[in-house]
C-alpha positions as CSV (number, residue, x, y, z in Angstrom):
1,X,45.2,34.8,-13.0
2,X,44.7,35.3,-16.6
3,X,43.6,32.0,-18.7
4,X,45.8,33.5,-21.9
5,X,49.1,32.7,-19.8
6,X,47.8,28.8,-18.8
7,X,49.8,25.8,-19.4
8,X,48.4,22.0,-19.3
9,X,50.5,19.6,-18.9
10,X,50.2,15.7,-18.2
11,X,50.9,14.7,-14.4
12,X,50.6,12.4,-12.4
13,X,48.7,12.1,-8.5
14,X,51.5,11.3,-5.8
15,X,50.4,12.2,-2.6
16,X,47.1,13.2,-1.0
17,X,47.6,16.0,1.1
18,X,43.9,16.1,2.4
19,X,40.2,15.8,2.3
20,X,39.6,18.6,0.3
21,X,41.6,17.0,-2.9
22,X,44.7,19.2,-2.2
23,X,47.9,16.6,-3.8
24,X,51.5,16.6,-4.4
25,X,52.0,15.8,-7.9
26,X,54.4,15.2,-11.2
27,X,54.2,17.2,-13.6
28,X,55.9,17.2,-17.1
29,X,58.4,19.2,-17.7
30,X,58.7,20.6,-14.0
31,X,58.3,17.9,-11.1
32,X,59.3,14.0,-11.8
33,X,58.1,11.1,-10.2
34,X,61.0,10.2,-8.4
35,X,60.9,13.5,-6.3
36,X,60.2,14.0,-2.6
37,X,56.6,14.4,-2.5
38,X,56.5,16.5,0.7
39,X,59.2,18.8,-0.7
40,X,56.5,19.8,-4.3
41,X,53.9,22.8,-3.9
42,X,50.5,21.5,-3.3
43,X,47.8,21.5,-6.4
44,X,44.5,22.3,-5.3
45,X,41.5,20.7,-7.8
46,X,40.2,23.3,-9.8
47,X,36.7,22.3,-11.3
48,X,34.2,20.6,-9.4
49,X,30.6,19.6,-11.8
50,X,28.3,21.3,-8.7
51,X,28.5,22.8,-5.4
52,X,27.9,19.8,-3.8
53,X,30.1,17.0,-6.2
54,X,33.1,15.8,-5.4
55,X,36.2,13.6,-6.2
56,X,39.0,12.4,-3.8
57,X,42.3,11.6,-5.6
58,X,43.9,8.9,-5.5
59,X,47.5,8.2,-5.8
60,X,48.5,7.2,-8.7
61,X,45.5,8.9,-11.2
62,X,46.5,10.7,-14.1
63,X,45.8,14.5,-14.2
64,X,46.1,17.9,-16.1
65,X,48.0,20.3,-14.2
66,X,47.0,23.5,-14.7
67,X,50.1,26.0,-14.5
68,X,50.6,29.9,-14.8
69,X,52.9,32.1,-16.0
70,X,51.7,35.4,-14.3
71,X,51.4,33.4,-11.4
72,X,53.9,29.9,-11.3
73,X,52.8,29.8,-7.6
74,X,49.1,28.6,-8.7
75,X,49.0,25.4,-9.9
76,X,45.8,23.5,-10.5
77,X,45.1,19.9,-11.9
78,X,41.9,18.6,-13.5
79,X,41.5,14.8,-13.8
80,X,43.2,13.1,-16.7
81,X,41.8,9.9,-18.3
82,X,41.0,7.9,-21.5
83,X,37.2,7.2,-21.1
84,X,37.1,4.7,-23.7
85,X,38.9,2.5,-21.0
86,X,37.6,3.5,-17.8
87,X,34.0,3.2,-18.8
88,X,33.4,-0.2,-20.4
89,X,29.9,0.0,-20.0
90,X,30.1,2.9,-23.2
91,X,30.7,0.3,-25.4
92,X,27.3,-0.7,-25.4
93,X,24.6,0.4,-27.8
94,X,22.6,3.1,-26.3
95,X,21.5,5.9,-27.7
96,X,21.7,7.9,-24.0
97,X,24.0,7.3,-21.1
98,X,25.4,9.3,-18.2
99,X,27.8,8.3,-15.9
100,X,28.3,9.8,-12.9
101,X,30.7,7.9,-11.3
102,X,32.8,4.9,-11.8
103,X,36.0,3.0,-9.7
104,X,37.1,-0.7,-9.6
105,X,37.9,-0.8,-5.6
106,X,39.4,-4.4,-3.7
107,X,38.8,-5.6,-7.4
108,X,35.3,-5.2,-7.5
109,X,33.4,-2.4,-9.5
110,X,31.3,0.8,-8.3
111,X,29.4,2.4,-10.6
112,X,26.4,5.0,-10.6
113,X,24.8,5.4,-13.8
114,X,21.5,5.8,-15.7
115,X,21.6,4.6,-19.4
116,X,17.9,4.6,-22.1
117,X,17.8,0.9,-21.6
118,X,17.9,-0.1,-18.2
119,X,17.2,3.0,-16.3
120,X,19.0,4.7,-13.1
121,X,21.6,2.2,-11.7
122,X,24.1,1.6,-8.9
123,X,26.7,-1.2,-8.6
124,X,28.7,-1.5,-5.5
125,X,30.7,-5.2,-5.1
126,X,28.2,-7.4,-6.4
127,X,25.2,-5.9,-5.1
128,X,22.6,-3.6,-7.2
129,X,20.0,-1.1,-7.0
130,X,18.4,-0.8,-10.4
131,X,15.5,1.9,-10.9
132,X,13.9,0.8,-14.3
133,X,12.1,3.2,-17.0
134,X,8.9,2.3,-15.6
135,X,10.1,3.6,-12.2
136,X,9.7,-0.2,-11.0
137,X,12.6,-0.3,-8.5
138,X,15.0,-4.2,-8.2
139,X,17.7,-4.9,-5.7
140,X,20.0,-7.9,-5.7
141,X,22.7,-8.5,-3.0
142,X,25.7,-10.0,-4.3
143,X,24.5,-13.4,-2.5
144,X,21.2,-13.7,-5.0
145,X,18.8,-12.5,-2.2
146,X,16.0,-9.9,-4.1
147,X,13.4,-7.3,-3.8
148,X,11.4,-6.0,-6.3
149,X,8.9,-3.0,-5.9
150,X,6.4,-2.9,-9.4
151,X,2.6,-2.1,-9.6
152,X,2.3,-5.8,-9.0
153,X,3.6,-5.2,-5.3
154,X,6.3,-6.2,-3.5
155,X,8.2,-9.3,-4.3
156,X,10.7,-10.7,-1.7
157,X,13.7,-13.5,-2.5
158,X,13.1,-13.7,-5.9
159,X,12.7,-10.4,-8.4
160,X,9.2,-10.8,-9.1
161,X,8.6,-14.4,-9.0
162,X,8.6,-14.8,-5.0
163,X,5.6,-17.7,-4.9
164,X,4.1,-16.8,-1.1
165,X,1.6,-14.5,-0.2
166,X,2.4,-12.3,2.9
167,X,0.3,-12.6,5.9
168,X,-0.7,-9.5,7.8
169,X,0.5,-9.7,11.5
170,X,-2.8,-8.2,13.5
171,X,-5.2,-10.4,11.1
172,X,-3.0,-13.7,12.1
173,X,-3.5,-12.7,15.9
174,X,-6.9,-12.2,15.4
175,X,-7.6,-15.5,14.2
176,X,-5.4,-17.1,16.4
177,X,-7.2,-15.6,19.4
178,X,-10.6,-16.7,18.0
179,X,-8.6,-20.4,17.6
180,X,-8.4,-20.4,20.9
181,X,-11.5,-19.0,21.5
182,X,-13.0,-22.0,20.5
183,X,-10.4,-24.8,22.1
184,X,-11.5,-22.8,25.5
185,X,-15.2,-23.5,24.5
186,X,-14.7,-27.1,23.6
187,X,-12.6,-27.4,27.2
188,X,-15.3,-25.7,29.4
189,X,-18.2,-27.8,27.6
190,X,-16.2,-31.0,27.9
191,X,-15.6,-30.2,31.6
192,X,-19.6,-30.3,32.3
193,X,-20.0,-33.9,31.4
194,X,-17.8,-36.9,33.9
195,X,-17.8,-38.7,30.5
196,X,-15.7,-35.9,28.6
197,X,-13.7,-34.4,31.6
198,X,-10.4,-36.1,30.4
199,X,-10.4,-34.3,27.0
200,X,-11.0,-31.4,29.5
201,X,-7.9,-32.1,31.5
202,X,-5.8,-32.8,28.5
203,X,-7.0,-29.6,26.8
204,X,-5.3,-27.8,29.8
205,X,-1.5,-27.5,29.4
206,X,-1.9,-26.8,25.5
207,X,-4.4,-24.2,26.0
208,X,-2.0,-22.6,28.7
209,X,1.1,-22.4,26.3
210,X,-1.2,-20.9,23.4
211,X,-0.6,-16.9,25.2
212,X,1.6,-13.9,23.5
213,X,0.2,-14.2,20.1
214,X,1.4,-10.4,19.7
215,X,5.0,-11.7,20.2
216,X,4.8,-12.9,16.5
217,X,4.4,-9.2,15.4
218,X,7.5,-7.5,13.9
219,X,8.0,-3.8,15.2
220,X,10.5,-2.8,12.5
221,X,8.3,-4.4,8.9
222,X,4.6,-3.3,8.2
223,X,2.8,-5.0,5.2
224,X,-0.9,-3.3,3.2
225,X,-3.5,-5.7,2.4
């Protein structure tokens, strides 16, 4: 393959041959549109940004394709688009942005991107994870249900504003069991006296039901004081 005898010319994506971004495509000047995908030559994707990045086609996106004289059975295609367009979110002011990915799919928009003003950010259907330039870290599901994580702590419901202090689980049992503690004293003293036994006997089917504090205990969440 020698560079000096490459063509580009504009194409177009019209059938995924498989998961490795092998396609059937147009091409100008050589393959139209209306031909018989499965009768074209496959074009393999020829530049990938790391070892590890990747891109599925879709039908339908525009494309280089990459084609060579010393070598017409090689053909190649890079991805073809107007970035002005695709990326809306350029046409605001910042002085640095990166995107790495962008697609509208089912109508909806997913994006991952990190821009100077609002930090590192991903968008999927409504819902975001935001990771500001202060490293304080905001998600919001598309239904207006937050968390917040700043070196205020951990705000649930509402980013930042949540008004309720967390209770720690073990601390609540422990004052619970002292609770009852005490009803059980106030029972067994009341049972000594024939003119207190009836708050005695009525103290007995509450105190019963008041067992399994621990069952209040979440195996899955853990708070710090």
């Amino acid at each position: 393959m020698n560079m000096r005898e490459c063509e580009i010319r504009p194409g177009k994506v019209l059938k995924v041959v498989d998961n490795y971004g092998t396609i059937k495509a147009s091409c100008v000047g050589m393959f139209v549109e209306s031909d018989d995908p499965d009768l074209l030559p496959p074009v393999y994707q020829l530049f990938r940004s790391s070892l590890s990045q990747f891109s599925q086609p879709h039908e339908g996106d525009p494309i280089w394709v990459l084609t060579f004289k010393d070598n017409p059975q090689e053909l190649a295609y890079i991805f073809r688009g107007d970035v002005r367009s695709e990326n809306p979110g350029l046409k605001n002011e910042y002085s640095d942005v990166e995107i790495q990915m962008r697609r509208t799919t089912d109508g909806a928009d997913v994006e991952v991107s990190y821009n100077d003003s609002d930090g590192y950010n991903i968008y999927n259907h409504g819902t975001s994870l935001n990771i500001d330039n202060d490293g304080n870290i905001h998600i919001c599901h598309k239904n207006g249900t937050t968390l917040s994580v700043t070196d205020s702590g951990i705000s649930l419901g509402t980013d930042g504003e949540s008004q309720y202090k967390a209770v720690c689980g073990e601390e609540l049992v422990k004052l619970l069991n002292k609770f009852k503690e005490v009803l059980t004293s106030i029972k067994t003293a009341a049972s000594s006296s024939p003119y207190t036994t009836t708050i005695a006997n009525g103290m007995t089917g509450p105190l019963a039901s008041l067992d399994g504090f621990d069952s209040i205990l979440s195996g899955k969440v853990t708070l710090d004081k």
